[in-house]
N, C-alpha and C positions, 0 to 999 in steps of 0.2 A: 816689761810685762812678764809676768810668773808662769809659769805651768798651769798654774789654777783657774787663773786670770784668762788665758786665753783658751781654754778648755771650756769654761763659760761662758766665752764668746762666740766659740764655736756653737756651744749650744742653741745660745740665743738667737746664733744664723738661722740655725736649723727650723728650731720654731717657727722665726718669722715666717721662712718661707715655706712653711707647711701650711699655716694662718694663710698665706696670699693664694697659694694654690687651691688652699679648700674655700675661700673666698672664689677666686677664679672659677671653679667647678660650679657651683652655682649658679651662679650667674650665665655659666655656659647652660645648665639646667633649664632656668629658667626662659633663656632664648631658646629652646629645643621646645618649652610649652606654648610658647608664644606662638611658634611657626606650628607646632601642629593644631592648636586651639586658637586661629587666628581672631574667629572672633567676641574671642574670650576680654573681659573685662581685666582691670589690676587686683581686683578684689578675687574674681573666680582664678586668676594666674597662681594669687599667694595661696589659695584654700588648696590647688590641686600641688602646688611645690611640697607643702604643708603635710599634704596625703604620703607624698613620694616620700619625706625626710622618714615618716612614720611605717612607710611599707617596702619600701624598697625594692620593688618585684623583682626577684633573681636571688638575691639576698637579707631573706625574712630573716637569718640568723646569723647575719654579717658578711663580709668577706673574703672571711679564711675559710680554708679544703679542711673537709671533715666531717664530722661529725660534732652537732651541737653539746654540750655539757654544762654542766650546773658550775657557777663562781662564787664563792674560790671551790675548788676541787676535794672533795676530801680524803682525811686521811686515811691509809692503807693499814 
């Protein structure tokens, strides 16, 4: 295996398990709506995750320190 090859591979660890983590977060999500809107439906569970992916209360403008700015940035 090359340098290249396993640099690649390295990557593609990476990914995966950033895909399972942000999978796993969800679903943690979604058991945190469950418990507080117990007796919510499957249909009212997705409509309020739905809300959350799109509002994010804490972080309406992501979750880096800062200050919001326009993308890409321009030039100087």
């Amino acid at each position: 295996m090359d340098d290249n090859s396993a640099a690649r591979e390295q990557l593609a660890y990476k990914l995966r398990l950033a895909l399972v983590m942000s999978s796993e977060g969800f679903d943690m999500k979604r058991q945190q709506l469950r418990r507080r809107f117990p007796d919510a439906d499957d249909d009212e569970i997705d409509r309020r995750f739905h809300d959350w992916l799109q509002e994010r209360p804490g972080a309406e403008y992501g979750d880096g320190v800062g200050r919001p700015v326009s993308w890409p940035r321009p030039r100087r």
